[in-house]
C-alpha positions in Angstrom: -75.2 -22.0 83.4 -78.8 -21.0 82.4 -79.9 -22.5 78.4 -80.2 -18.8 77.7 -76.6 -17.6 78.7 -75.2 -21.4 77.2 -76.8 -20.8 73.9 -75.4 -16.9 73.7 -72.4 -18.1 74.8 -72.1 -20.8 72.3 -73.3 -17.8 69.7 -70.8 -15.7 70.5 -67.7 -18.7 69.6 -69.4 -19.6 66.6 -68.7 -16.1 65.3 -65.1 -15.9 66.5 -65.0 -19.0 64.5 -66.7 -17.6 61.2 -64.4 -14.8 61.8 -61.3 -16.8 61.8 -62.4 -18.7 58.6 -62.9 -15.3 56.8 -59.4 -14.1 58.0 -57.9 -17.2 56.7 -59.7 -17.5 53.1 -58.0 -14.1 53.1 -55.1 -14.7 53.0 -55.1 -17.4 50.7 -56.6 -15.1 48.8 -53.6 -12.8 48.7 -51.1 -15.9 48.8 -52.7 -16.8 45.4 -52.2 -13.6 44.0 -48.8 -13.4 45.3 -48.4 -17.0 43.6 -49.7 -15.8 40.3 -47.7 -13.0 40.2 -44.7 -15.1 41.0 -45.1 -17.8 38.2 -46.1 -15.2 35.2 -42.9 -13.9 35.9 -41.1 -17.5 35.9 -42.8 -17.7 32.6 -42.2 -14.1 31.1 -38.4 -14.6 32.1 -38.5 -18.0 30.0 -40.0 -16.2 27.0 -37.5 -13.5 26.8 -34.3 -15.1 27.4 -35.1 -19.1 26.0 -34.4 -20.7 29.4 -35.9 -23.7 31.1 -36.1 -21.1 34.3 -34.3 -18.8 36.1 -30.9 -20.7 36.7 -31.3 -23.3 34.3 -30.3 -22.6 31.1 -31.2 -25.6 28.9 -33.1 -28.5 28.8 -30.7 -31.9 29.3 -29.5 -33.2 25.5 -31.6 -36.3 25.4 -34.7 -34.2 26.0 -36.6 -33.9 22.0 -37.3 -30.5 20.8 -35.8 -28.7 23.7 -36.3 -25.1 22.0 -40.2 -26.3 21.5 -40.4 -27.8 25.0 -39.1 -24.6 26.3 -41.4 -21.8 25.2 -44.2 -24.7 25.3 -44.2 -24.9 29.0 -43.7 -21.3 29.4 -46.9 -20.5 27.4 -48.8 -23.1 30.0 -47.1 -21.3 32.9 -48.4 -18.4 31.7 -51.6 -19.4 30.9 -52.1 -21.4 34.2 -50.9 -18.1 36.1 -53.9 -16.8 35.1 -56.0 -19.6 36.0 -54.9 -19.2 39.0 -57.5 -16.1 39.2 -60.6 -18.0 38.6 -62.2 -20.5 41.1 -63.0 -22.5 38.0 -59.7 -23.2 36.9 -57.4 -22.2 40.0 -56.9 -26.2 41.1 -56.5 -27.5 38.0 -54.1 -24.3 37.1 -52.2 -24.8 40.2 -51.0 -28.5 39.2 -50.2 -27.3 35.9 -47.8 -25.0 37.5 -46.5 -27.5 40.1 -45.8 -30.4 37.6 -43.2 -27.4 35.6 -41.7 -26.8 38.9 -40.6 -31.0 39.8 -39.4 -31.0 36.2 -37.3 -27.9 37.4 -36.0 -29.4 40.6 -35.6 -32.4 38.7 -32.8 -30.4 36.3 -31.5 -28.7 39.3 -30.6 -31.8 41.0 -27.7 -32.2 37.8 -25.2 -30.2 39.4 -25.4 -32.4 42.8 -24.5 -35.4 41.4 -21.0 -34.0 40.4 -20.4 -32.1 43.3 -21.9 -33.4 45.9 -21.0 -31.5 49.0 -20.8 -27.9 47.1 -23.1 -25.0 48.6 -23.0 -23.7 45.1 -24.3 -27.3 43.6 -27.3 -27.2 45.8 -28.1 -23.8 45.9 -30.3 -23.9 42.5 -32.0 -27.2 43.6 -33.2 -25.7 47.2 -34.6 -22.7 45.0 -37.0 -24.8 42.7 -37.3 -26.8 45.6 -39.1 -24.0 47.9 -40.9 -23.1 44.4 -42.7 -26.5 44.2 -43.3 -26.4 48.1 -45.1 -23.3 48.3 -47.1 -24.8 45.3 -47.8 -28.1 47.0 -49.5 -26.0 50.2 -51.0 -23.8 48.4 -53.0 -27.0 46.5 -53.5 -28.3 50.1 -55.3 -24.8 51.0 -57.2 -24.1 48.3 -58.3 -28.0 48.6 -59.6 -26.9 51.9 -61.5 -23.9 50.9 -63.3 -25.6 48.2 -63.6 -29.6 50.0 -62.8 -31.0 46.8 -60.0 -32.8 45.1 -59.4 -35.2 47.9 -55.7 -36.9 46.3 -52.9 -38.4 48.3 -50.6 -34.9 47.3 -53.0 -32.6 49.6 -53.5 -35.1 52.5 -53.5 -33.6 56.0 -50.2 -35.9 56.3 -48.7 -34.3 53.4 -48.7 -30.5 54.6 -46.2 -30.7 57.4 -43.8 -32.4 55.5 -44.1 -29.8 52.7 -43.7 -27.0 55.8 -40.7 -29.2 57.0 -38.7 -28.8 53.6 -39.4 -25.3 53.4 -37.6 -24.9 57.0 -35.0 -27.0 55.5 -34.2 -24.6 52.6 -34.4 -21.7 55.0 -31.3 -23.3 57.0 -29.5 -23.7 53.5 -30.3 -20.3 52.4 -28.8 -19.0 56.0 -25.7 -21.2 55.9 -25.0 -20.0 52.5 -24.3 -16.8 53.8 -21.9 -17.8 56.0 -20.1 -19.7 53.7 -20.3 -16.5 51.2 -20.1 -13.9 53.8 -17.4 -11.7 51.8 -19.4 -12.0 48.2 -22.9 -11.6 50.2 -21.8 -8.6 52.2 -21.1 -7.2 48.6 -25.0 -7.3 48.0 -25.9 -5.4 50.9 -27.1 -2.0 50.2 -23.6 0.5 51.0 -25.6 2.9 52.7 -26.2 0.5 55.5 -23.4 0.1 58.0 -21.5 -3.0 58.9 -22.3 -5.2 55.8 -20.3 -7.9 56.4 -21.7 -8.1 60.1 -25.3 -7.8 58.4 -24.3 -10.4 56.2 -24.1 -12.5 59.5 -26.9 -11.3 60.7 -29.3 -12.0 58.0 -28.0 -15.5 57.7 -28.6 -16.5 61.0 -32.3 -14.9 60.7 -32.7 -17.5 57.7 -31.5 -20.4 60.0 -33.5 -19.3 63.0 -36.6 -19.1 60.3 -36.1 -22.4 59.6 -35.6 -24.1 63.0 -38.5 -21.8 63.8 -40.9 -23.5 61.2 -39.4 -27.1 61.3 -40.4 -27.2 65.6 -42.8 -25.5 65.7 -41.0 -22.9 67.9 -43.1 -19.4 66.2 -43.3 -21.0 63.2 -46.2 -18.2 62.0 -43.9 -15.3 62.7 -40.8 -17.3 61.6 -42.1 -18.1 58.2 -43.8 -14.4 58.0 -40.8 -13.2 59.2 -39.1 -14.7 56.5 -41.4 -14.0 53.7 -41.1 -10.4 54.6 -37.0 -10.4 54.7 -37.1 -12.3 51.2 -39.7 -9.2 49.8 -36.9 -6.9 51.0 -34.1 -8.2 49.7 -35.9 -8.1 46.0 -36.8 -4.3 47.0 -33.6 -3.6 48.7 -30.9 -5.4 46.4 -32.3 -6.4 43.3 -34.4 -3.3 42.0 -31.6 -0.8 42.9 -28.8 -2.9 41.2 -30.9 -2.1 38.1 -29.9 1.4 38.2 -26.9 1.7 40.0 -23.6 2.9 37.9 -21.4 1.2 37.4 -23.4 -2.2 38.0 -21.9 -4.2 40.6 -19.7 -7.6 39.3 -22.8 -9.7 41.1 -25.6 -8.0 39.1 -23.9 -8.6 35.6 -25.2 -9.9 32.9 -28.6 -8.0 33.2 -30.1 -12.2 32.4 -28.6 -12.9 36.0 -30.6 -9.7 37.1 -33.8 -10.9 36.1 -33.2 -14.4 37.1 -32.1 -13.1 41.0 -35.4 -11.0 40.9 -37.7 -13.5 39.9 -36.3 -16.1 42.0 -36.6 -14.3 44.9 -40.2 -13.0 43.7 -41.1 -17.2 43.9 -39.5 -17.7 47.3 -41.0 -14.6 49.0 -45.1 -16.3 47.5 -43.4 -19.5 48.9 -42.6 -18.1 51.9 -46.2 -16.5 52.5 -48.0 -19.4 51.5 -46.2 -21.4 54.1 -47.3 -18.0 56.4 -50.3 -18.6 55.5 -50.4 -22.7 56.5 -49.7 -21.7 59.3 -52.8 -19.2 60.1 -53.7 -21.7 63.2 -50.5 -21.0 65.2 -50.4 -18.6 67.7 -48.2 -15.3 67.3 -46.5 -15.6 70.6 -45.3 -18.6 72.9 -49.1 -19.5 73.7 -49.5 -23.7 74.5 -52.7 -24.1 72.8 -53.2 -23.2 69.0 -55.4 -20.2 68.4 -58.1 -22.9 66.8 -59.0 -24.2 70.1 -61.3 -22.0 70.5 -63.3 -23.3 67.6 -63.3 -26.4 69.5 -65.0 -25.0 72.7 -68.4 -24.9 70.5 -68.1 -28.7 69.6 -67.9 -27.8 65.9 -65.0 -29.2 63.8 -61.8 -26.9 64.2 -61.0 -24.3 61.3 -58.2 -25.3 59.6 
C-alpha cells in the first residue's frame, strides 16, 4: 500500500472513530436526562407523601430527626437532579444522588433479614439496588467523557460488576413473575389476550435480559430490550390504572400508584444507562466488539 492510499485509509477510521465517540456521548447525554428525570421524581414523591422513597415508608427508629432527615435528603435529591444538567456540577450531583440510593438499599435490606427466602422480602431491595447501579455507571461514563475524577468507584474493574448486578436483578424481576403469575396477569392490560400466558412471557424476557447482560450473550440488545419493556410497562400499566373505574385492588391506595410509577420510571434510566455501557457491543452475534475498528488506526479504543 502506497503512503498516499495508507494515510487516507487511516483518515477515513479515524472518522468512523470520532463518529462513534459522538454517538456515544449521545447517549449519555439522553441517559442523563433520563436519570434526572427519574430521581426528581424519587424526590417529588418523598415530598408529597413523607417517605424515605417509594417502598419505604419510614426511616429505622434509632435514626435522629427522621421527619427532618426525610424531606432533608429529598430537597438534595432534588436539587442534585438538577445538577445533573450542568457539566459543572453533574459529577459531584451524581454522587449526591448515589450516596441517598445505598442509604435506600441499605433500609431495603430490613425485610431480608426476617424473611430470608421471601420473593416479596427481596423485591424492594433489588429495586433500590438497580437504582444505585444505574447511578454507579452512569458516574463511570460521565468519568470517561470528562477524564477526571479518577476514584476506586468508577475503575474500569468496577463497571462489569455493576453490569453484572443489574443482570442479576433482571433474573429476580423475571422469576417474580412466575412466582406471582395469577396477581401479575391481573396487571396486564385486559384488552390484550392471554394475560396469564403474557404474564409468562414477559417474565422469561426479564430472565433472558439478564443472562443476556450477565454473559455477554447480546447484552446491548438485552439490556435495551429491557429498558424499553420496563418504559412500557409504566405507559402500558401504570398511567392507565390512573384512570380506570373502578381502580383495580393492585393500584390502591393512589401512594402505591405513585410509588409503582416512579419505581419503574428509576429502573427503566437504570436499564438505559446500563444500554448505554454497553455502546461497544455489537447488535448481533458478531465475535469482535464494534470498537475494534478504532483499534485498526493504532489509536486507543473508544470506550
Amino acid at each position: 500500500m502506497t503512503t498516499g492510499a495508507r494515510g487516507q485509509a487511516l483518515s477515513k477510521n479515524v472518522g468512523h472513530t470520532d463518529g462513534v465517540a459522538s454517538s456515544k456521548s449521545r447517549l449519555v447525554w439522553l441517559s442523563q436526562g433520563f436519570f434526572a428525570i427519574a430521581s426528581a421524581s424519587v424526590a417529588i414523591f418523598s415530598l408529597a407523601y413523607g417517605d424515605f422513597a417509594p417502598g419505604v415508608r419510614s426511616l429505622p427508629a434509632w435514626v435522629p430527626w427522621r421527619e427532618t432527615c426525610v424531606y432533608g435528603s429529598a430537597l438534595v435529591v432534588l436539587a442534585a437532579s438538577a445538577g445533573v444538567c450542568f457539566s459543572r456540577t453533574v459529577s459531584a450531583s451524581v454522587l449526591a444522588i448515589g450516596a441517598y440510593q445505598a442509604a435506600w438499599v441499605i433500609i431495603s435490606a430490613r425485610p431480608i433479614l426476617s424473611k430470608p427466602l421471601s420473593i416479596g422480602a427481596w423485591y424492594g431491595f433489588c429495586e433500590a439496588l438497580s437504582a444505585l447501579v444505574g447511578t454507579w455507571i452512569l458516574f463511570e461514563l460521565l468519568r470517561r467523557q470528562s477524564r477526571g475524577w479518577p476514584t476506586p468507584i468508577a475503575s474500569e474493574r468496577a463497571l462489569r460488576p455493576a453490569q453484572v448486578l443489574f443482570g442479576l436483578a433482571c433474573i429476580f424481576y423475571g422469576s417474580s413473575h412466575f412466582a406471582y403469575a395469577d396477581y401479575t396477569a391481573g396487571m396486564v392490560p385486559a384488552w390484550l389476550p392471554c394475560r396469564v400466558g403474557f404474564a409468562y412471557f414477559t417474565g422469561l424476557c426479564h430472565v433472558a435480559a439478564g443472562i443476556g447482560i450477565i454473559f455477554g450473550i447480546l447484552s446491548r440488545l438485552a439490556a435495551t430490550l429491557e429498558a424499553t419493556m420496563m418504559s412500557l410497562f409504566g405507559l402500558l400499566v401504570w398511567v392507565p390504572s390512573f384512570f380506570a373505574q373502578p381502580r383495580p385492588d393492585w393500584a390502591t391506595p393512589p401512594q402505591n400508584q405513585w410509588s409503582e410509577l416512579v419505581v419503574t420510571l428509576v429502573l427503566a434510566a437504570s436499564a438505559s444507562i446500563v444500554a448505554t455501557s454497553l455502546g461497544n457491543r455489537s447488535w448481533t452475534f458478531a465475535s469482535r466488539r464494534l470498537t475494534e475498528v478504532a483499534g485498526t488506526t493504532g489509536s486507543r479504543p473508544i470506550e
